[in-house]
mmCIF entry with sequence, helices, sheets and N, C-alpha, C, O atoms, coordinates in Angstrom:
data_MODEL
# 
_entry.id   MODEL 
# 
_entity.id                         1 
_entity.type                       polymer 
_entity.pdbx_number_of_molecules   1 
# 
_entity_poly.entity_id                      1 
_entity_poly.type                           'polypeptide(L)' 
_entity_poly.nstd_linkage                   no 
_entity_poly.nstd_monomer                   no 
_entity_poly.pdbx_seq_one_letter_code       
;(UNK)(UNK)(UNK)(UNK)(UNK)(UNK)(UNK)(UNK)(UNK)(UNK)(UNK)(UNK)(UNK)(UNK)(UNK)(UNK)
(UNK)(UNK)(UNK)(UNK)(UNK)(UNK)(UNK)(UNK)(UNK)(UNK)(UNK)(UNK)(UNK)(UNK)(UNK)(UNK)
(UNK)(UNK)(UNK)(UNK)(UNK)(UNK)(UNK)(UNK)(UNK)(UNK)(UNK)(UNK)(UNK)(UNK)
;
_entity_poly.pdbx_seq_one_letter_code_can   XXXXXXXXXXXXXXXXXXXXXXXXXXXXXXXXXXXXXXXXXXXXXX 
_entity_poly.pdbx_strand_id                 A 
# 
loop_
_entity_poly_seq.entity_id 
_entity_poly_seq.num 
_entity_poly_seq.mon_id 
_entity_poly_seq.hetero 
1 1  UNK n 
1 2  UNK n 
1 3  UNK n 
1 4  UNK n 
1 5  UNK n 
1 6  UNK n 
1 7  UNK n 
1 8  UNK n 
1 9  UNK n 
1 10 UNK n 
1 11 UNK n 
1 12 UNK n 
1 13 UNK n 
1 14 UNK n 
1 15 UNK n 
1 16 UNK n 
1 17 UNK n 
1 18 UNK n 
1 19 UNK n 
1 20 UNK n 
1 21 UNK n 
1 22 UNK n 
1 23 UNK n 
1 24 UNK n 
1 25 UNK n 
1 26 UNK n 
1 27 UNK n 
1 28 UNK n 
1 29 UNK n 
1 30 UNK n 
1 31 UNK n 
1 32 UNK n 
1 33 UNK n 
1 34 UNK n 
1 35 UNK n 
1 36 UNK n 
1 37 UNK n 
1 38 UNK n 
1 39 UNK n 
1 40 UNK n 
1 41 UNK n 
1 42 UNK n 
1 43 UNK n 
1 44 UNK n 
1 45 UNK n 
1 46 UNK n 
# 
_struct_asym.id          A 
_struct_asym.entity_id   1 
# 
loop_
_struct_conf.conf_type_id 
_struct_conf.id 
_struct_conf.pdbx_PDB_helix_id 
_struct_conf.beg_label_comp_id 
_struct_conf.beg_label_asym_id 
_struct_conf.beg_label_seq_id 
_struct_conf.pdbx_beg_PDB_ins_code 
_struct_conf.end_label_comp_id 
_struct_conf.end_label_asym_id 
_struct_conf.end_label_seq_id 
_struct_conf.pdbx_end_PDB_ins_code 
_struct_conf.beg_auth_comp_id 
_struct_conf.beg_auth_asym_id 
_struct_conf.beg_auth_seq_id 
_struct_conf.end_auth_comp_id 
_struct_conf.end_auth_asym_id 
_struct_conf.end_auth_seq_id 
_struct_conf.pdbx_PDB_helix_class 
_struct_conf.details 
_struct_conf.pdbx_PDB_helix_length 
HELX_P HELX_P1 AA1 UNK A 2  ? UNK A 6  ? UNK A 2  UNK A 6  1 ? 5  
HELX_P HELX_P2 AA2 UNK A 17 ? UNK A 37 ? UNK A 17 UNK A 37 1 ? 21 
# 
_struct_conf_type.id          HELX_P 
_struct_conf_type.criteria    ? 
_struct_conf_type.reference   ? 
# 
loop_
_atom_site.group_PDB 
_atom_site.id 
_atom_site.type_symbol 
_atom_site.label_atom_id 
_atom_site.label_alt_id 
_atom_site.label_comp_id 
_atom_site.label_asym_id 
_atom_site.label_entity_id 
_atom_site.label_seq_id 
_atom_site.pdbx_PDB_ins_code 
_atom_site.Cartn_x 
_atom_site.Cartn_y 
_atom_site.Cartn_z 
_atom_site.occupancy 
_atom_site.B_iso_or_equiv 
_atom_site.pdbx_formal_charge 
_atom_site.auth_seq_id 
_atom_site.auth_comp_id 
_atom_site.auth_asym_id 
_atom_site.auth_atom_id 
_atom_site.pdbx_PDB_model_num 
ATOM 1   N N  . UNK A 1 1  ? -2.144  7.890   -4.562  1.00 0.00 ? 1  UNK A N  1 
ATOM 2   C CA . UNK A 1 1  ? -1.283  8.525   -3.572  1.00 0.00 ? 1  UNK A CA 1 
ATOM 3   C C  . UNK A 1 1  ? -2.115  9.040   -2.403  1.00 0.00 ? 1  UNK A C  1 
ATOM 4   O O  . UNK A 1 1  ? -1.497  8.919   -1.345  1.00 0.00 ? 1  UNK A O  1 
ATOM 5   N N  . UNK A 1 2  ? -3.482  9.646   -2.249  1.00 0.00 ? 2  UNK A N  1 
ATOM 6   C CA . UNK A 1 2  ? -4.280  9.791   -1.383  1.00 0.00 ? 2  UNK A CA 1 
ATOM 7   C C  . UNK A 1 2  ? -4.279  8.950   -0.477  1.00 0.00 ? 2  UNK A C  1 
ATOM 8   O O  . UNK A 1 2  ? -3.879  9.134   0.672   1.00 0.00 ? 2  UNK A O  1 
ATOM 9   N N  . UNK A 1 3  ? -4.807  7.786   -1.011  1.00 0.00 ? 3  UNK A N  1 
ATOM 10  C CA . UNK A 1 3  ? -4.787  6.528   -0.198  1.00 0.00 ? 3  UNK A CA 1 
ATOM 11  C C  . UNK A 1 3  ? -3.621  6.403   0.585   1.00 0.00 ? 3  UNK A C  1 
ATOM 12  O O  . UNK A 1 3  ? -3.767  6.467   1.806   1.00 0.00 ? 3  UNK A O  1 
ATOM 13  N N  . UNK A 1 4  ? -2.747  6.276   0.226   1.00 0.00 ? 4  UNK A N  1 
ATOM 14  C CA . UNK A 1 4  ? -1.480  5.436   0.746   1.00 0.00 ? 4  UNK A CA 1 
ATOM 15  C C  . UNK A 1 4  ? -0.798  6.722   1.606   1.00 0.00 ? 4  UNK A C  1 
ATOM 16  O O  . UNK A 1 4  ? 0.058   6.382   2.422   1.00 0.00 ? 4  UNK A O  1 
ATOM 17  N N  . UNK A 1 5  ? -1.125  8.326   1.492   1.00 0.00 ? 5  UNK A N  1 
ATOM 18  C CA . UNK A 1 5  ? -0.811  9.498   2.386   1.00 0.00 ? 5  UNK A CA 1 
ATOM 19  C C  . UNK A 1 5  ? -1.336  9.267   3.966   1.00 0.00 ? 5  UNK A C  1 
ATOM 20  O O  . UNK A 1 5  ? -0.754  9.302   5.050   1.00 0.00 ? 5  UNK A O  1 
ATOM 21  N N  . UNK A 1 6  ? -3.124  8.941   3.443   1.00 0.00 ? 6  UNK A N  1 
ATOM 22  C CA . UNK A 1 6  ? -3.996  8.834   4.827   1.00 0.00 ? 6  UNK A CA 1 
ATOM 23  C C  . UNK A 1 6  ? -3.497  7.965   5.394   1.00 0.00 ? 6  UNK A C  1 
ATOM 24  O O  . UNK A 1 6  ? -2.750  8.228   6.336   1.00 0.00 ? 6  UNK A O  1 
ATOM 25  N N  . UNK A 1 7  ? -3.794  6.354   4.930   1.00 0.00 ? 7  UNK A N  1 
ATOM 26  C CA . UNK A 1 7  ? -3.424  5.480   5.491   1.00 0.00 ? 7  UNK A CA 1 
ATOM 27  C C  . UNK A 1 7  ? -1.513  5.288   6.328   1.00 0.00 ? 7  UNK A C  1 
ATOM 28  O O  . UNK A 1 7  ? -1.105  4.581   7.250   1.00 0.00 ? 7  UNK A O  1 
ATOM 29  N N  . UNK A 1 8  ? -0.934  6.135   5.572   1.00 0.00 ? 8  UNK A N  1 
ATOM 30  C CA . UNK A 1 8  ? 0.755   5.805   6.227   1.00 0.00 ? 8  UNK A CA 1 
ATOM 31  C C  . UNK A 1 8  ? 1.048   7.026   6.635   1.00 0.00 ? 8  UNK A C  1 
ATOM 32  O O  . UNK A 1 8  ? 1.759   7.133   7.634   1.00 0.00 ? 8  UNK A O  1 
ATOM 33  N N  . UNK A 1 9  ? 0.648   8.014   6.068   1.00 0.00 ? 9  UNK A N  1 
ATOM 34  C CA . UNK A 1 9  ? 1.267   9.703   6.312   1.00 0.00 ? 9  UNK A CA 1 
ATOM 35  C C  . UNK A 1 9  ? 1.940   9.585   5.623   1.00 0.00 ? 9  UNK A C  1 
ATOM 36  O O  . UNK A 1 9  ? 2.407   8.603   5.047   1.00 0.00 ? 9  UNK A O  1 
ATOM 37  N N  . UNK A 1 10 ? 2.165   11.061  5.557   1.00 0.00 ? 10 UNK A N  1 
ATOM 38  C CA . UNK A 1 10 ? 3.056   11.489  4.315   1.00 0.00 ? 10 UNK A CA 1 
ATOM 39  C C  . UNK A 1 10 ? 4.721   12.194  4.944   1.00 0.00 ? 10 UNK A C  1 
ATOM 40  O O  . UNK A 1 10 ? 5.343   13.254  4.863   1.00 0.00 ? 10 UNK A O  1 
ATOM 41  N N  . UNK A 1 11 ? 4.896   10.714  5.629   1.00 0.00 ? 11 UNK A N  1 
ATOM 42  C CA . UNK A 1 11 ? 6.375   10.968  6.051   1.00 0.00 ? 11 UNK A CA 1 
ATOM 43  C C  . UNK A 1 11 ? 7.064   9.746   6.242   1.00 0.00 ? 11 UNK A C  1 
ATOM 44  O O  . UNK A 1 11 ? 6.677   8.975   7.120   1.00 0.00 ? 11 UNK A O  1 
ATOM 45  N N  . UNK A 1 12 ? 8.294   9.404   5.338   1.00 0.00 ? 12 UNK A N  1 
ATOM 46  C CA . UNK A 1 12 ? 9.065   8.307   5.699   1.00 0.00 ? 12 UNK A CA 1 
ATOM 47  C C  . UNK A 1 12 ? 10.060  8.859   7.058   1.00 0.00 ? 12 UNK A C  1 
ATOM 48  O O  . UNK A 1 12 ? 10.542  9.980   7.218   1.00 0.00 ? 12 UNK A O  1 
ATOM 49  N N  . UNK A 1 13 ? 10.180  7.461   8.081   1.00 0.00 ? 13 UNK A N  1 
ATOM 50  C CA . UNK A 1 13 ? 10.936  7.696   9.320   1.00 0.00 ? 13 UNK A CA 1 
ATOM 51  C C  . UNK A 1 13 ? 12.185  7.241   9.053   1.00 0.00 ? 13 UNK A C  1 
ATOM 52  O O  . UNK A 1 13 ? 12.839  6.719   9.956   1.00 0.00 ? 13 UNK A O  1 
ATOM 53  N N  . UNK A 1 14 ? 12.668  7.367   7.834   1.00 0.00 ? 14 UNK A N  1 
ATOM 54  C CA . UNK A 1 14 ? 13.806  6.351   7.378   1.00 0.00 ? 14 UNK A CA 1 
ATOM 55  C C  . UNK A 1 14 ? 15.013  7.573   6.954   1.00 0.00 ? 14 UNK A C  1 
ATOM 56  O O  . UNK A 1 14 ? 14.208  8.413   6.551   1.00 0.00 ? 14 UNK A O  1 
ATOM 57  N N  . UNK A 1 15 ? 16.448  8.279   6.761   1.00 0.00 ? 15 UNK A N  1 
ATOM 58  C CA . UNK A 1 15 ? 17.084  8.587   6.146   1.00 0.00 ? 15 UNK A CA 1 
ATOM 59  C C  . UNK A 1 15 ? 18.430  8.327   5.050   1.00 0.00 ? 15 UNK A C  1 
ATOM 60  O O  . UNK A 1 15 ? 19.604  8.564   4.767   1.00 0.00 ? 15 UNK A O  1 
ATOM 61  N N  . UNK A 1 16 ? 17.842  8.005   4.897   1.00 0.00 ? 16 UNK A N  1 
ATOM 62  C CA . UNK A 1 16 ? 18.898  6.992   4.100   1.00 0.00 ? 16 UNK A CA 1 
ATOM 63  C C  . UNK A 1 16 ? 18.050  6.791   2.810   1.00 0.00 ? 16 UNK A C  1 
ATOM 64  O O  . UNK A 1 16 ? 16.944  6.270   2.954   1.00 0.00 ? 16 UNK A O  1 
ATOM 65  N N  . UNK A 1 17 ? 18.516  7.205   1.389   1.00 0.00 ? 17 UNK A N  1 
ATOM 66  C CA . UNK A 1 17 ? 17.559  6.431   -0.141  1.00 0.00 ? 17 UNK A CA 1 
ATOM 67  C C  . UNK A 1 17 ? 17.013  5.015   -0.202  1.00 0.00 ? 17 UNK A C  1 
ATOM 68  O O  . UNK A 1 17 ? 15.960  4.513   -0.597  1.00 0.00 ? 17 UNK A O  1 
ATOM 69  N N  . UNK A 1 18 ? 18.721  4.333   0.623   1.00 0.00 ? 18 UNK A N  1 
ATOM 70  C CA . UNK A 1 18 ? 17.871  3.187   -0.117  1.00 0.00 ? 18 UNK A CA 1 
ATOM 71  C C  . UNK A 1 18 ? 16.878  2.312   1.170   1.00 0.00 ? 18 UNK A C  1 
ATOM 72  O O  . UNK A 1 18 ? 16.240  1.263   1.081   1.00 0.00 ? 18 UNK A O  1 
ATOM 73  N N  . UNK A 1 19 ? 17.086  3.272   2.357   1.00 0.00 ? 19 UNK A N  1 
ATOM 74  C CA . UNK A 1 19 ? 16.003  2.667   3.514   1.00 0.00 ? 19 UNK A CA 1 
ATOM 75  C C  . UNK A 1 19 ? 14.326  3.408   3.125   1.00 0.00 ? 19 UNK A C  1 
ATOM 76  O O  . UNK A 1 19 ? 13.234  2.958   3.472   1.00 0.00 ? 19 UNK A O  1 
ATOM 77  N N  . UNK A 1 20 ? 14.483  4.102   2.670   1.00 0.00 ? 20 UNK A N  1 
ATOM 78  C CA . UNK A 1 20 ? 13.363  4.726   1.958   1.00 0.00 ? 20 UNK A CA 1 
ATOM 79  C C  . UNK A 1 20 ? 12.932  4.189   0.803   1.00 0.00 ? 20 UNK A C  1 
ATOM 80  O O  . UNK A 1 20 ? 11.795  4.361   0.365   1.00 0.00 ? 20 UNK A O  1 
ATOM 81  N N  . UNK A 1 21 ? 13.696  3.605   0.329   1.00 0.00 ? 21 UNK A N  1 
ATOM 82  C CA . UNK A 1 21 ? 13.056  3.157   -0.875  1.00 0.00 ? 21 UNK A CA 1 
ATOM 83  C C  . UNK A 1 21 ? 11.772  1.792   -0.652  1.00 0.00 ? 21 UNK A C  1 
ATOM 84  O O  . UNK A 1 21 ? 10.571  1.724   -0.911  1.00 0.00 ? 21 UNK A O  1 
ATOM 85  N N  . UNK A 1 22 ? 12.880  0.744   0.016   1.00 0.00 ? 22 UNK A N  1 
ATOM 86  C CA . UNK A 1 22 ? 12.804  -0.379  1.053   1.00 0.00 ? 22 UNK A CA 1 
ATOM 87  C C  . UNK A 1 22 ? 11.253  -0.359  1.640   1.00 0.00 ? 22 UNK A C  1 
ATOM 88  O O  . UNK A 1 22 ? 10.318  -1.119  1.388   1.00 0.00 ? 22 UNK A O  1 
ATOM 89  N N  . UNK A 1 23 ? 11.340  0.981   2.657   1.00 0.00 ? 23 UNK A N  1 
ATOM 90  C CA . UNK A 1 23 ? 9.914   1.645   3.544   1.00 0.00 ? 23 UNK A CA 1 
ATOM 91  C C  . UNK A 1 23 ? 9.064   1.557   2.412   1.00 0.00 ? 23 UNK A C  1 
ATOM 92  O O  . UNK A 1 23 ? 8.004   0.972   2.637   1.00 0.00 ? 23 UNK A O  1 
ATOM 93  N N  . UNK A 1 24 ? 9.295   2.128   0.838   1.00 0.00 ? 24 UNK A N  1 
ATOM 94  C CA . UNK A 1 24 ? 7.829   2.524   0.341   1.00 0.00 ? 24 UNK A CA 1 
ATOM 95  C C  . UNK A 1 24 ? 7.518   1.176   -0.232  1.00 0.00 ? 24 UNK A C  1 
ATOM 96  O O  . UNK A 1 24 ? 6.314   0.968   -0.381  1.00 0.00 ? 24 UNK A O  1 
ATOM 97  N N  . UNK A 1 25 ? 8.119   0.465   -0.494  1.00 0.00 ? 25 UNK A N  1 
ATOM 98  C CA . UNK A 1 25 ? 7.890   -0.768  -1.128  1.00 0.00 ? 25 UNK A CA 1 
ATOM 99  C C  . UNK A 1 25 ? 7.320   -1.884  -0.137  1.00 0.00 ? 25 UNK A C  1 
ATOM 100 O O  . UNK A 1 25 ? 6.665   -2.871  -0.472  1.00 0.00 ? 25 UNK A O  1 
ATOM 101 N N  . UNK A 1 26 ? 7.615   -1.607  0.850   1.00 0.00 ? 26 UNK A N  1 
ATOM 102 C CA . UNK A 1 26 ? 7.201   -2.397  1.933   1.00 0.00 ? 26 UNK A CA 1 
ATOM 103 C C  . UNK A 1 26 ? 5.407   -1.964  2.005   1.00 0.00 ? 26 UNK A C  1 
ATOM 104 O O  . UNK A 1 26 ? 4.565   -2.785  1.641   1.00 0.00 ? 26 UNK A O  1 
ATOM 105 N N  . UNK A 1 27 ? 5.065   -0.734  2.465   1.00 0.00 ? 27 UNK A N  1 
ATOM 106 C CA . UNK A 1 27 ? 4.047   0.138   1.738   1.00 0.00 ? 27 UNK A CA 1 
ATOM 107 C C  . UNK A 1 27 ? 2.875   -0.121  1.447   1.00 0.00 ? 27 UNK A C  1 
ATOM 108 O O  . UNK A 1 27 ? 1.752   -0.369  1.888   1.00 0.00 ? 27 UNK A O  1 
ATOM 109 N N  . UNK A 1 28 ? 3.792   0.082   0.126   1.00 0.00 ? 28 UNK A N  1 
ATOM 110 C CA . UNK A 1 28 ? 3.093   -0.187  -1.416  1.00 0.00 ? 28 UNK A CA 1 
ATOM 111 C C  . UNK A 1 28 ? 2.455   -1.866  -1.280  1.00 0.00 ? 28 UNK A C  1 
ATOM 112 O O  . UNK A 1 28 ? 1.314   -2.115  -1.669  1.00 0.00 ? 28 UNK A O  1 
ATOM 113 N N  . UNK A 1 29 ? 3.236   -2.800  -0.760  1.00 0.00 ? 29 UNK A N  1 
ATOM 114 C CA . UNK A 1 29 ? 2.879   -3.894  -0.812  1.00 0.00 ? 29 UNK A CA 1 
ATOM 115 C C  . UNK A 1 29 ? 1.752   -4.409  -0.218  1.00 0.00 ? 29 UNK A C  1 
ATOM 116 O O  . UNK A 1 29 ? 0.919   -5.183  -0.689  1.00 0.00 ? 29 UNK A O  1 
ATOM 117 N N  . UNK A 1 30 ? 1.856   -3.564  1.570   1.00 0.00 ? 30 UNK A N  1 
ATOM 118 C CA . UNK A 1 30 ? 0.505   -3.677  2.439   1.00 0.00 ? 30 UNK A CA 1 
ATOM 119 C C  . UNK A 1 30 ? -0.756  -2.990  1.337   1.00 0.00 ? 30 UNK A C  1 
ATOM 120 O O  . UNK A 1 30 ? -1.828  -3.455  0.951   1.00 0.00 ? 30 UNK A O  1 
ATOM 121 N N  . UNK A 1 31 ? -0.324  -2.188  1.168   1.00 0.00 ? 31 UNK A N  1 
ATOM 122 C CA . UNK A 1 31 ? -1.493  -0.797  0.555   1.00 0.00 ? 31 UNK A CA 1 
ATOM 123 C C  . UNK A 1 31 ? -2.066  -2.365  -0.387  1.00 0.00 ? 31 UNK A C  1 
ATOM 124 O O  . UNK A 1 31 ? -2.722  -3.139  0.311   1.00 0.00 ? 31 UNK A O  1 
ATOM 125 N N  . UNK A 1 32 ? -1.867  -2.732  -1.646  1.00 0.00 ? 32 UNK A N  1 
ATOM 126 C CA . UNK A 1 32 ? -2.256  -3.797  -2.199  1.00 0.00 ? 32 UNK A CA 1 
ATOM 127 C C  . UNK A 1 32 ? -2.511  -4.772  -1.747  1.00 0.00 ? 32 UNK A C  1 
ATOM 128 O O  . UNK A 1 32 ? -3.326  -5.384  -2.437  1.00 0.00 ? 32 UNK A O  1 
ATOM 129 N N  . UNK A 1 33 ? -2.077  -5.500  -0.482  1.00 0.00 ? 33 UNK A N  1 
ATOM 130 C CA . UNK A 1 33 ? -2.658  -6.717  0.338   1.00 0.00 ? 33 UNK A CA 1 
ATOM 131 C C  . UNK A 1 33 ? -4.177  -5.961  0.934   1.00 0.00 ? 33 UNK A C  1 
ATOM 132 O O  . UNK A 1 33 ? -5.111  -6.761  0.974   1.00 0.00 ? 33 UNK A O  1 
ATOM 133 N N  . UNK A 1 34 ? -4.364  -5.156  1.191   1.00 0.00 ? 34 UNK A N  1 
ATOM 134 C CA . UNK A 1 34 ? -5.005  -4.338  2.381   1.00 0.00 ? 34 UNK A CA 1 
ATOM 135 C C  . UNK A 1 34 ? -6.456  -4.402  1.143   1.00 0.00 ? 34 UNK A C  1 
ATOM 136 O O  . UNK A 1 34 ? -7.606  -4.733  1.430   1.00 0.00 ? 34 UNK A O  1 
ATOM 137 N N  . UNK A 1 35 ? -5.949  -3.983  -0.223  1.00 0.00 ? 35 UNK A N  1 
ATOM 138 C CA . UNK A 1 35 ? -6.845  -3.655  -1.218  1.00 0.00 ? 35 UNK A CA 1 
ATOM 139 C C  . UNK A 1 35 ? -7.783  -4.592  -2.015  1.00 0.00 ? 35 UNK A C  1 
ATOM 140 O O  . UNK A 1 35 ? -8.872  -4.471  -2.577  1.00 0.00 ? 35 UNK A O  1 
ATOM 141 N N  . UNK A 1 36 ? -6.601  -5.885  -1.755  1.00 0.00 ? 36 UNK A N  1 
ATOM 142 C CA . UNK A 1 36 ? -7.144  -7.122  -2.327  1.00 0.00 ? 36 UNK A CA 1 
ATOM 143 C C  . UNK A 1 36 ? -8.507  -7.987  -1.249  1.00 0.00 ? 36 UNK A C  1 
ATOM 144 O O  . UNK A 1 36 ? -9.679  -8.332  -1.401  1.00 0.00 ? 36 UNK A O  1 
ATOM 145 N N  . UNK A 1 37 ? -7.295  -8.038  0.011   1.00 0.00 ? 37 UNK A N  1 
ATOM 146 C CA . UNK A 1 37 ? -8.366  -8.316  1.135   1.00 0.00 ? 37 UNK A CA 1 
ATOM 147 C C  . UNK A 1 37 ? -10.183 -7.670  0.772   1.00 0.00 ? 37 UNK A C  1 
ATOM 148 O O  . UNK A 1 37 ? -11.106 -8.437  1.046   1.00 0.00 ? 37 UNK A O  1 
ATOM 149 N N  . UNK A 1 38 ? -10.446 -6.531  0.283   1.00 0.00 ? 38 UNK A N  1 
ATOM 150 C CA . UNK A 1 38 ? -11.340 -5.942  0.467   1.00 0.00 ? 38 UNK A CA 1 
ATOM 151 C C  . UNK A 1 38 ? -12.122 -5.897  -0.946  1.00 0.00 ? 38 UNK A C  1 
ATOM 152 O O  . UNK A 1 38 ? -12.937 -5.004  -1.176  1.00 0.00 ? 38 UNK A O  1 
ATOM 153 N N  . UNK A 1 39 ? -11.844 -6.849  -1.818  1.00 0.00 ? 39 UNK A N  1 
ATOM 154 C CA . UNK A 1 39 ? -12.280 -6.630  -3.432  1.00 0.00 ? 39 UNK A CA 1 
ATOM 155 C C  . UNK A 1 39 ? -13.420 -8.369  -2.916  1.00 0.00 ? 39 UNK A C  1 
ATOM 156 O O  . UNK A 1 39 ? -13.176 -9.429  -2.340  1.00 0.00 ? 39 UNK A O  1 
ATOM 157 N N  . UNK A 1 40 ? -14.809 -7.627  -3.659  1.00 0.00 ? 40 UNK A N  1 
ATOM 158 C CA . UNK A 1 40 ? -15.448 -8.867  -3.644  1.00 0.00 ? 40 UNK A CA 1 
ATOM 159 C C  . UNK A 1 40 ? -14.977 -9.833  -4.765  1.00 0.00 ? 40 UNK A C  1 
ATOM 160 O O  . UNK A 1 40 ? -14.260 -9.843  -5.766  1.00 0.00 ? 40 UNK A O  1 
ATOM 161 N N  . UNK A 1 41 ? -16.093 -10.946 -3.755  1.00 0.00 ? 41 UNK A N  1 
ATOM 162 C CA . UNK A 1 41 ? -15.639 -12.144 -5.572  1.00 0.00 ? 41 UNK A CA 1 
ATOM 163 C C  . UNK A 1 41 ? -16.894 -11.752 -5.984  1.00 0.00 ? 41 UNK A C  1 
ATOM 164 O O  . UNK A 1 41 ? -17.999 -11.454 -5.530  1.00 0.00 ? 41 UNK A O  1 
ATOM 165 N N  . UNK A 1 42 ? -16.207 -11.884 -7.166  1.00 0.00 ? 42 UNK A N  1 
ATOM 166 C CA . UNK A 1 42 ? -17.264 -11.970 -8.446  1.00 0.00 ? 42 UNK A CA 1 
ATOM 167 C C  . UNK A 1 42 ? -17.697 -13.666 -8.953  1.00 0.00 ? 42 UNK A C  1 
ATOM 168 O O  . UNK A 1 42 ? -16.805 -14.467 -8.671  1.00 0.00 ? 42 UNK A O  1 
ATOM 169 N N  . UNK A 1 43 ? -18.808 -14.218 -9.580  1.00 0.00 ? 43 UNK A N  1 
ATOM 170 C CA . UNK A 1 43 ? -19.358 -15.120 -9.619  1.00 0.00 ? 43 UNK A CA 1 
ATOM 171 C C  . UNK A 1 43 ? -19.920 -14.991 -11.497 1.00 0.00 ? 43 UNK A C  1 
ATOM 172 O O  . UNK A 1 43 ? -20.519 -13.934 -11.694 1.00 0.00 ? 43 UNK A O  1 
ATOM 173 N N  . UNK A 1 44 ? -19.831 -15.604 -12.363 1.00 0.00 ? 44 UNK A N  1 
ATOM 174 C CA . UNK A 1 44 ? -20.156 -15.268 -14.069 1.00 0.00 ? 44 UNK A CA 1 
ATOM 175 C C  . UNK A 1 44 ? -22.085 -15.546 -13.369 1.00 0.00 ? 44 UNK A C  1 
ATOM 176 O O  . UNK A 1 44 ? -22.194 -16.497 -12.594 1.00 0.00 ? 44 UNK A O  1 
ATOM 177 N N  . UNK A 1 45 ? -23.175 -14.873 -13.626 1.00 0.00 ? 45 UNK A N  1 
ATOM 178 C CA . UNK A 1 45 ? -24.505 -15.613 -13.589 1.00 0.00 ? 45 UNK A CA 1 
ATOM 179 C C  . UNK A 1 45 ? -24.404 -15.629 -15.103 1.00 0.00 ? 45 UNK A C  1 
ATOM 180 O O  . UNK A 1 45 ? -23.934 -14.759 -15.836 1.00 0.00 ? 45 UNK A O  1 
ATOM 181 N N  . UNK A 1 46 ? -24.952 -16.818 -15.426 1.00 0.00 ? 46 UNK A N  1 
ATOM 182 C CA . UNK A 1 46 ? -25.438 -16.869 -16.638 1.00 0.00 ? 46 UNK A CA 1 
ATOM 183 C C  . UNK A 1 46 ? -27.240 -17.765 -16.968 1.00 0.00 ? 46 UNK A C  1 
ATOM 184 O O  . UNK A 1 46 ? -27.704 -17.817 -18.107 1.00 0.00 ? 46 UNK A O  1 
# 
């Protein structure tokens, strides 16, 4: 939740539940694209 406060703030511009809901999922989804983008590859050495 840190993460995703800094990065978006900790305010939906939406009133409505289910436009809010919608907003965090939308989100949530960047927050994980954003996270993956940034994960090295890994390689087995053997």
């Amino acid at each position: 939740m840190f993460r995703f406060k800094t990065i978006f703030g900790d305010h939906l511009s939406t009133r409505s539940e289910e436009a809010q809901t919608v907003q965090v999922r939308i989100r949530c989804k960047a927050l994980n694209q954003m996270t993956h983008l940034g994960m090295p590859k890994s390689n087995a050495v053997s």
